[in-house]
VMD Tcl script that builds the backbone (N, CA, C; Angstrom):
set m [mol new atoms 327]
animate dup $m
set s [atomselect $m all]
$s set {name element resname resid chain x y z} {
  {N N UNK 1 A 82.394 82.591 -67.651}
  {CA C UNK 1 A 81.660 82.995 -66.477}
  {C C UNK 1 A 80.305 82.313 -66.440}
  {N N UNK 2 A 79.756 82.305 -67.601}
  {CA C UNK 2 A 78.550 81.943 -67.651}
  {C C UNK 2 A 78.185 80.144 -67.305}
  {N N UNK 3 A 79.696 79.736 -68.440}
  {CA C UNK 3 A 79.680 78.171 -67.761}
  {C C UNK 3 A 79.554 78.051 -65.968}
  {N N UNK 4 A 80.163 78.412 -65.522}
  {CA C UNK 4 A 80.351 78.268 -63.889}
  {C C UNK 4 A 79.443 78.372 -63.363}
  {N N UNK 5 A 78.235 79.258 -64.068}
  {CA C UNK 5 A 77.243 79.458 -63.292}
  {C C UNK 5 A 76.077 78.413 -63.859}
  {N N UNK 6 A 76.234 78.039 -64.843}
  {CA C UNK 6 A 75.539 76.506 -65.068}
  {C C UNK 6 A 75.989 75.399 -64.227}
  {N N UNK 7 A 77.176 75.401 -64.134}
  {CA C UNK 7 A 77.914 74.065 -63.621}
  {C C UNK 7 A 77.172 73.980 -62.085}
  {N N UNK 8 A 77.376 75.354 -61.614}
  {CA C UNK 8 A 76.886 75.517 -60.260}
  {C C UNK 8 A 75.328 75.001 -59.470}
  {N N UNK 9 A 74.373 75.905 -60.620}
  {CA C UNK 9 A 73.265 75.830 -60.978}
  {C C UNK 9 A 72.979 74.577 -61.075}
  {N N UNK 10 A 73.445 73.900 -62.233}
  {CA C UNK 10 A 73.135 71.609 -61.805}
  {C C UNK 10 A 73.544 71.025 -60.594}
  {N N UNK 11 A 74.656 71.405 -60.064}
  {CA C UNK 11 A 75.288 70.893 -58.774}
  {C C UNK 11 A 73.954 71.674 -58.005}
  {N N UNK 12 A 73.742 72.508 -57.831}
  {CA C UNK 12 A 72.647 72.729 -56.580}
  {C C UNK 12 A 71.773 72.034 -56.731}
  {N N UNK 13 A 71.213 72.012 -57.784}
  {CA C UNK 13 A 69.764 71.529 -58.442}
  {C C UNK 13 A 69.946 70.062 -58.352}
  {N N UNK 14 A 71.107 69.445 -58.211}
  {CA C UNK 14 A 71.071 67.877 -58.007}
  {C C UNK 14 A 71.040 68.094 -56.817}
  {N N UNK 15 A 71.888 68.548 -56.010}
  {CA C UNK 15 A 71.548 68.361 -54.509}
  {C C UNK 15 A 70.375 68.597 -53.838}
  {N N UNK 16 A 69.882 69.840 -54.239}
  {CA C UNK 16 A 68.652 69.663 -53.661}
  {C C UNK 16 A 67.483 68.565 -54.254}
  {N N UNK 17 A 67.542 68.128 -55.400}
  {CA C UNK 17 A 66.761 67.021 -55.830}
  {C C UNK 17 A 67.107 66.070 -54.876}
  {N N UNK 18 A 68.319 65.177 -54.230}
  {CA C UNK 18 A 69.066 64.200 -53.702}
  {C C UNK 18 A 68.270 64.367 -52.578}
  {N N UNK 19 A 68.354 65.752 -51.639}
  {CA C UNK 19 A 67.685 66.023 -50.632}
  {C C UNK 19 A 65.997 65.867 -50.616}
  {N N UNK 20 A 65.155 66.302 -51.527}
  {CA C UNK 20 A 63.895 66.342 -51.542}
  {C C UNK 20 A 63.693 64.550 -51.505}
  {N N UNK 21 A 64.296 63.801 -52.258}
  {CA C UNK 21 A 64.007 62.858 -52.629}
  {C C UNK 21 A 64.361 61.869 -51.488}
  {N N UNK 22 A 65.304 62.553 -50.046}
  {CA C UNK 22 A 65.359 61.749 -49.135}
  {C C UNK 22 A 64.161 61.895 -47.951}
  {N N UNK 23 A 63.270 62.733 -48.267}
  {CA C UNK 23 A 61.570 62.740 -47.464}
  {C C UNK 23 A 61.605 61.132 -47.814}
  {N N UNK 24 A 61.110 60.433 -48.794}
  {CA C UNK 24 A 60.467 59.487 -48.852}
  {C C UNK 24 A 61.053 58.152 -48.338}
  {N N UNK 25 A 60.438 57.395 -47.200}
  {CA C UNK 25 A 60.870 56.870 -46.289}
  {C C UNK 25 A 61.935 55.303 -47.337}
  {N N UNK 26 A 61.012 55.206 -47.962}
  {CA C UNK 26 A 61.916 54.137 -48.778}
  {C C UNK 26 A 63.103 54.545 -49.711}
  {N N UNK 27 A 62.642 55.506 -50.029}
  {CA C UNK 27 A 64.320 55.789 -51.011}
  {C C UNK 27 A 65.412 56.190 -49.969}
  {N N UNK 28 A 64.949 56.973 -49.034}
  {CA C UNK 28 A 65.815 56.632 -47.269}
  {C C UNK 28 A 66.702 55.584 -47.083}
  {N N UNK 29 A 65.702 54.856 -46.610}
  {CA C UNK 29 A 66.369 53.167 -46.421}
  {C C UNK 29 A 66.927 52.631 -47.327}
  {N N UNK 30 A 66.642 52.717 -48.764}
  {CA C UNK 30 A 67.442 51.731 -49.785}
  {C C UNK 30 A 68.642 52.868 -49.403}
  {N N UNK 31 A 68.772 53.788 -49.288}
  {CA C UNK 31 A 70.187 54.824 -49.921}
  {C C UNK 31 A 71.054 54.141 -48.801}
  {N N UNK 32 A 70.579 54.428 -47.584}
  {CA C UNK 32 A 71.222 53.902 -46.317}
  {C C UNK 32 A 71.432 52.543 -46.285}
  {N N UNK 33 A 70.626 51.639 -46.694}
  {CA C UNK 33 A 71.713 50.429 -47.257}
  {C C UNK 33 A 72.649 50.146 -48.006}
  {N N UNK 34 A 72.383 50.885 -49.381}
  {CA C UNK 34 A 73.392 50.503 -50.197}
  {C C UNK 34 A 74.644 51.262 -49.994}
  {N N UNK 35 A 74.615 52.440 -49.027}
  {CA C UNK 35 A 75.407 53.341 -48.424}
  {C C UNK 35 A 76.773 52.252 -47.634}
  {N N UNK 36 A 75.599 51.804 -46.967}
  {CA C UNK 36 A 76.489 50.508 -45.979}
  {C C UNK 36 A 77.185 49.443 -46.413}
  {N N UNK 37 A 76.250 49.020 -48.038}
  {CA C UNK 37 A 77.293 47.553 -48.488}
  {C C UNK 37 A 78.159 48.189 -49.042}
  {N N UNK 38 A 77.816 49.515 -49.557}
  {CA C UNK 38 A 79.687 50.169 -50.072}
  {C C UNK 38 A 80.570 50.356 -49.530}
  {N N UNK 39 A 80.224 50.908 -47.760}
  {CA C UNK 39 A 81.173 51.160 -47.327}
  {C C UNK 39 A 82.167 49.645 -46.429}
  {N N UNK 40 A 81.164 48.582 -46.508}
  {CA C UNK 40 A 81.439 47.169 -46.436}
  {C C UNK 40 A 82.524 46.854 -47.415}
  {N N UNK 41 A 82.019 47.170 -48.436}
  {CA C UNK 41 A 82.974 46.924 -50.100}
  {C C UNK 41 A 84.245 47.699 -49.909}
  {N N UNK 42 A 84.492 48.792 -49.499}
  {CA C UNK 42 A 85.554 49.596 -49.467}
  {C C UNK 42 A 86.615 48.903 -48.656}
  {N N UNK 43 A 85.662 48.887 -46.889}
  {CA C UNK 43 A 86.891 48.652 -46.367}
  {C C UNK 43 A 87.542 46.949 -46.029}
  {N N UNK 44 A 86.557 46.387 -47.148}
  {CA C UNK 44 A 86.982 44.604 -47.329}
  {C C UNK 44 A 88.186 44.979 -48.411}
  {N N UNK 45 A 87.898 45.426 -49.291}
  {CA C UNK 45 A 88.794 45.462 -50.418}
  {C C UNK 45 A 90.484 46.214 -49.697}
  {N N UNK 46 A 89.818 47.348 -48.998}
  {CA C UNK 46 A 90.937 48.062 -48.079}
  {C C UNK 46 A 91.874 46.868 -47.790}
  {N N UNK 47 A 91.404 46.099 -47.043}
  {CA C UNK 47 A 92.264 45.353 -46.029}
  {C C UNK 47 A 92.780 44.261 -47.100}
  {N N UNK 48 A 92.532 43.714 -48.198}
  {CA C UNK 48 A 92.432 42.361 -48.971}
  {C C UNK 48 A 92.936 43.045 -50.021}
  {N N UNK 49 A 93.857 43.638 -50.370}
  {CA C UNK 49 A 94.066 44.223 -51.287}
  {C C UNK 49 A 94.651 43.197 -52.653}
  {N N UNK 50 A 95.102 42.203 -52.440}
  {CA C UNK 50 A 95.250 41.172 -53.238}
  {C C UNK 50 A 94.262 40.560 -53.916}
  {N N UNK 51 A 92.798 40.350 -53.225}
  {CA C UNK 51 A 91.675 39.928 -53.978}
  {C C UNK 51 A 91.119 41.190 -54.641}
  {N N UNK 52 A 91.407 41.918 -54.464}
  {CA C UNK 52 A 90.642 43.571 -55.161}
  {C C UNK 52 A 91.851 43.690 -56.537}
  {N N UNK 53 A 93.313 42.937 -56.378}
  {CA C UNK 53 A 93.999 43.303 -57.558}
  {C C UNK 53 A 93.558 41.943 -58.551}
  {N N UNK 54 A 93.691 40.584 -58.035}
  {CA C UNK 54 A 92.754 39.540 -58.637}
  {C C UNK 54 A 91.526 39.755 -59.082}
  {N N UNK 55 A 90.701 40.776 -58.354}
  {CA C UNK 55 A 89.125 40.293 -59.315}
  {C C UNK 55 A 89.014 41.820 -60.495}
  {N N UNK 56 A 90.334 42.690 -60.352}
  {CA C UNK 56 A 90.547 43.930 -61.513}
  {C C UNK 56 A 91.384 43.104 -62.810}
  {N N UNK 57 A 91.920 42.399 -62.426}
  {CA C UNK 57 A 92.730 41.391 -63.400}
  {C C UNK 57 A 91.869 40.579 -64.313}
  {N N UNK 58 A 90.752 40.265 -63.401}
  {CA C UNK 58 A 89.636 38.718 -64.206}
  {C C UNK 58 A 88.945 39.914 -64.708}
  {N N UNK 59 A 88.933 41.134 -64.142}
  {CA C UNK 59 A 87.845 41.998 -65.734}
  {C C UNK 59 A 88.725 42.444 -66.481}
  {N N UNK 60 A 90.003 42.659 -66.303}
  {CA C UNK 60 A 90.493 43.204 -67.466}
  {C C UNK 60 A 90.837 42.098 -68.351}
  {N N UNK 61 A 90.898 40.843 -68.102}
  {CA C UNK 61 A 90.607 39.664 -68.950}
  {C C UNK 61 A 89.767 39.798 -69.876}
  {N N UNK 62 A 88.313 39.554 -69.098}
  {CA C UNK 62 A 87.293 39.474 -69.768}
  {C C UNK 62 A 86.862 40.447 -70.361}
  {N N UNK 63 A 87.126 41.852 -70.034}
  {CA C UNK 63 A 86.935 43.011 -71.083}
  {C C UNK 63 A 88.072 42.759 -72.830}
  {N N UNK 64 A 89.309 42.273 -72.221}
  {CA C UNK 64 A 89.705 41.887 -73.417}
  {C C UNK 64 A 89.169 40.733 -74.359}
  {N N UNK 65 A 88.940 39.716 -73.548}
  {CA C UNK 65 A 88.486 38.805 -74.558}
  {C C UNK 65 A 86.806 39.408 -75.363}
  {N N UNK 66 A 86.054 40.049 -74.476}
  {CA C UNK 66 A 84.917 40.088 -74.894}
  {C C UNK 66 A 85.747 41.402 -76.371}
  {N N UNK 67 A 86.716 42.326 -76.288}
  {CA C UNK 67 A 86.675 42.972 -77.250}
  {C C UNK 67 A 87.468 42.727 -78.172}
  {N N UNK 68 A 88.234 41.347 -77.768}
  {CA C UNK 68 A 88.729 40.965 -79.139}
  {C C UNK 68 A 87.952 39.307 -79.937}
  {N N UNK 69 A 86.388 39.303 -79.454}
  {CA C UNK 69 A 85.141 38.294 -79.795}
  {C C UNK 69 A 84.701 39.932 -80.749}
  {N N UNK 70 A 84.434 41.074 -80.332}
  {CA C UNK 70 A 83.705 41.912 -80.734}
  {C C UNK 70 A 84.685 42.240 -82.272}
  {N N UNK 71 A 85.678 42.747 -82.406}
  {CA C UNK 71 A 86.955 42.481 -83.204}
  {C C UNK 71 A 86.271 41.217 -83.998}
  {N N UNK 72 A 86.954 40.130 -84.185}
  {CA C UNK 72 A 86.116 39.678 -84.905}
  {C C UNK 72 A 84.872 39.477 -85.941}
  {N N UNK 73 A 84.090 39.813 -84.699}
  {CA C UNK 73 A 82.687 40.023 -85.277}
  {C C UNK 73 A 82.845 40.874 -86.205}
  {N N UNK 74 A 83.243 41.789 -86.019}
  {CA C UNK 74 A 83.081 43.118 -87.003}
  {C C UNK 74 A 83.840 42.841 -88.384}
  {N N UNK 75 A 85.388 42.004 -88.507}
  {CA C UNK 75 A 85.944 41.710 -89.167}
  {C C UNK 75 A 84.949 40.643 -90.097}
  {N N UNK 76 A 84.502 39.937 -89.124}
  {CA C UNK 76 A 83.514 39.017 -89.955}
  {C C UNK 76 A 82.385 40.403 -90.867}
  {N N UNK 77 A 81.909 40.898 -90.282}
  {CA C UNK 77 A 80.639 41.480 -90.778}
  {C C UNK 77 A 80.937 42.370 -91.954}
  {N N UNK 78 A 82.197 43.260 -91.706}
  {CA C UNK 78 A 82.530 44.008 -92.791}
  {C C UNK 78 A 83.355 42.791 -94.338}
  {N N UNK 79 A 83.979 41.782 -94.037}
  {CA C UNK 79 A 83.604 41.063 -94.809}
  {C C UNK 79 A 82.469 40.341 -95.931}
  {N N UNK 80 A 81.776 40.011 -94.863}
  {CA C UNK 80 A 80.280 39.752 -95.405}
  {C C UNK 80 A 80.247 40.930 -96.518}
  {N N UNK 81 A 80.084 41.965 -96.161}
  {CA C UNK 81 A 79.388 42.969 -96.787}
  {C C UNK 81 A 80.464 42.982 -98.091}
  {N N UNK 82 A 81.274 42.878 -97.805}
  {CA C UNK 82 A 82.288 43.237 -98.909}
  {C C UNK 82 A 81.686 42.081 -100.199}
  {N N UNK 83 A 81.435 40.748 -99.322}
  {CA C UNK 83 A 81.198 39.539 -100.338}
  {C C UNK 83 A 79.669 40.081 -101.049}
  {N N UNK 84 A 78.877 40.979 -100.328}
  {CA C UNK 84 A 77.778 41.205 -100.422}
  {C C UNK 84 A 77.785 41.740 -101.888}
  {N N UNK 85 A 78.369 43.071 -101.213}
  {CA C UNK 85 A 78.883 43.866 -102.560}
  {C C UNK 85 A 79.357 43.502 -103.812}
  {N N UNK 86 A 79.761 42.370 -103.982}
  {CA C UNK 86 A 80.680 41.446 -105.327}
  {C C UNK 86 A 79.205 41.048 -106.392}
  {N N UNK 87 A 78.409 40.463 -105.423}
  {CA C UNK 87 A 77.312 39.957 -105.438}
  {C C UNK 87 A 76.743 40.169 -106.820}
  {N N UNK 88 A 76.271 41.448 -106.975}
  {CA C UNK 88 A 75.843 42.079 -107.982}
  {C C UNK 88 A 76.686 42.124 -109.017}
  {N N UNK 89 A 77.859 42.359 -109.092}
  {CA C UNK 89 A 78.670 41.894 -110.018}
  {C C UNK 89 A 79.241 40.942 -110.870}
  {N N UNK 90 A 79.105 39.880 -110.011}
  {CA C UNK 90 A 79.413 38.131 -110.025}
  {C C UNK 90 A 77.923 38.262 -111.022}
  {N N UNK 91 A 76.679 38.391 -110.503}
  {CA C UNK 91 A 75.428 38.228 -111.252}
  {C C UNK 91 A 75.628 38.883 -112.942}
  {N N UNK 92 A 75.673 39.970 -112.753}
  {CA C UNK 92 A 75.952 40.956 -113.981}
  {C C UNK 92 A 76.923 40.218 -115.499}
  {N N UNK 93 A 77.802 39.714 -114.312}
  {CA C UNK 93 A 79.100 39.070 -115.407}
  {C C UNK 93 A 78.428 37.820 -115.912}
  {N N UNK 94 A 77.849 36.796 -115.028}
  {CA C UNK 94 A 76.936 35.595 -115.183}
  {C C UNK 94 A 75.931 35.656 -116.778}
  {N N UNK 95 A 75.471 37.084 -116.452}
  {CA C UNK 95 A 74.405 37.329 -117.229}
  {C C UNK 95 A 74.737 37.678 -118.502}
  {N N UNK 96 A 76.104 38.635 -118.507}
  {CA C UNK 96 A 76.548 38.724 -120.017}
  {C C UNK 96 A 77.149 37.539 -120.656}
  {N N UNK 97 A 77.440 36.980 -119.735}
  {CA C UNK 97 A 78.328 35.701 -120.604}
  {C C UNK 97 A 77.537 35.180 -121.308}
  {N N UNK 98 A 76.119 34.847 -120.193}
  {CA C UNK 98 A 75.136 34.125 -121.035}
  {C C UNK 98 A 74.240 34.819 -121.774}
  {N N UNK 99 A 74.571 36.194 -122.178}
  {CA C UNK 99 A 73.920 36.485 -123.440}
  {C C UNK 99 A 75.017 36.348 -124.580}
  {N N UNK 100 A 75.992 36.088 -123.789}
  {CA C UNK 100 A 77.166 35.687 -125.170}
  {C C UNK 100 A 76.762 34.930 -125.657}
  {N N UNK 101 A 76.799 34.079 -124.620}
  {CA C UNK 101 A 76.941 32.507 -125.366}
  {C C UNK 101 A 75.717 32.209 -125.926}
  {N N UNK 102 A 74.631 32.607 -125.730}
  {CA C UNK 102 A 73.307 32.668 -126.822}
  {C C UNK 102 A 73.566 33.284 -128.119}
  {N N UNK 103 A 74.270 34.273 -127.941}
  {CA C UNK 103 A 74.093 34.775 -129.354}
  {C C UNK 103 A 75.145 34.697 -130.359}
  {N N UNK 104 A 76.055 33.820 -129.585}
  {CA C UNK 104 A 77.249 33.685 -130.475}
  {C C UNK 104 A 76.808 32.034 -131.219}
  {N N UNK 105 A 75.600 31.473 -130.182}
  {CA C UNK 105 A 75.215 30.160 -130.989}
  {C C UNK 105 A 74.720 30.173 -132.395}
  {N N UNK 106 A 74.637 29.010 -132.753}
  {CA C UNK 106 A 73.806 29.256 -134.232}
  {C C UNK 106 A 72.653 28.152 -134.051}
  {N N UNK 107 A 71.623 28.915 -134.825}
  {CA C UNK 107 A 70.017 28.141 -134.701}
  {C C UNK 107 A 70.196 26.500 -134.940}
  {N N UNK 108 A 69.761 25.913 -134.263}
  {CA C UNK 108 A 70.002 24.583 -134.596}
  {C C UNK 108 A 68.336 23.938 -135.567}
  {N N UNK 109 A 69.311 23.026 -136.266}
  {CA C UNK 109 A 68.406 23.244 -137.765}
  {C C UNK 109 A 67.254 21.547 -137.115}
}
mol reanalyze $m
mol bondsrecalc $m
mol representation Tube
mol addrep $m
């Protein structure tokens, strides 16, 4: 019950914000333009429905390629880190060897 009456409560409270905010003569006019190139956009796409399924196609392209560049990346990066991680180890092993091999030498006379 209580949700509903929040839900309600924002829905008014945006509308009347939407409303107060149409006093001011310029946020007016921009709304009422961009009102118009949408409804331009709608009913071009309406009628052209072939270029509206062509230019949903070239983003769902490019949303794929951009998320299988992102793929990658990440494959790259969690790599890295992995090599990162060795790092210290590779050093560690470096370091005992070469206290081996010092002390397994003998003083040279």
């Amino acid at each position: 019950m209580s949700e509903s009456k929040l839900l309600k409560s924002v829905v008014i409270g945006a509308l009347a914000g939407a409303l107060i905010s149409m006093f001011d003569r310029k946020t007016r006019e921009h709304t009422i333009e961009t009102t118009k190139k949408m409804k331009d956009t709608v009913v071009y796409y309406a009628k052209n429905r072939e270029q509206l399924q062509q230019l949903v196609e070239e983003k769902v392209d490019e949303f794929q390629e951009l998320y299988e560049k992102a793929s990658e990346n990440v494959n790259l990066i969690v790599n890295k880190v992995e090599e990162v991680k060795d790092i210290p180890n590779s050093i560690q092993s470096i370091v005992n060897d070469t206290k081996q091999a010092f002390s397994n030498d003998e003083p040279i006379n």
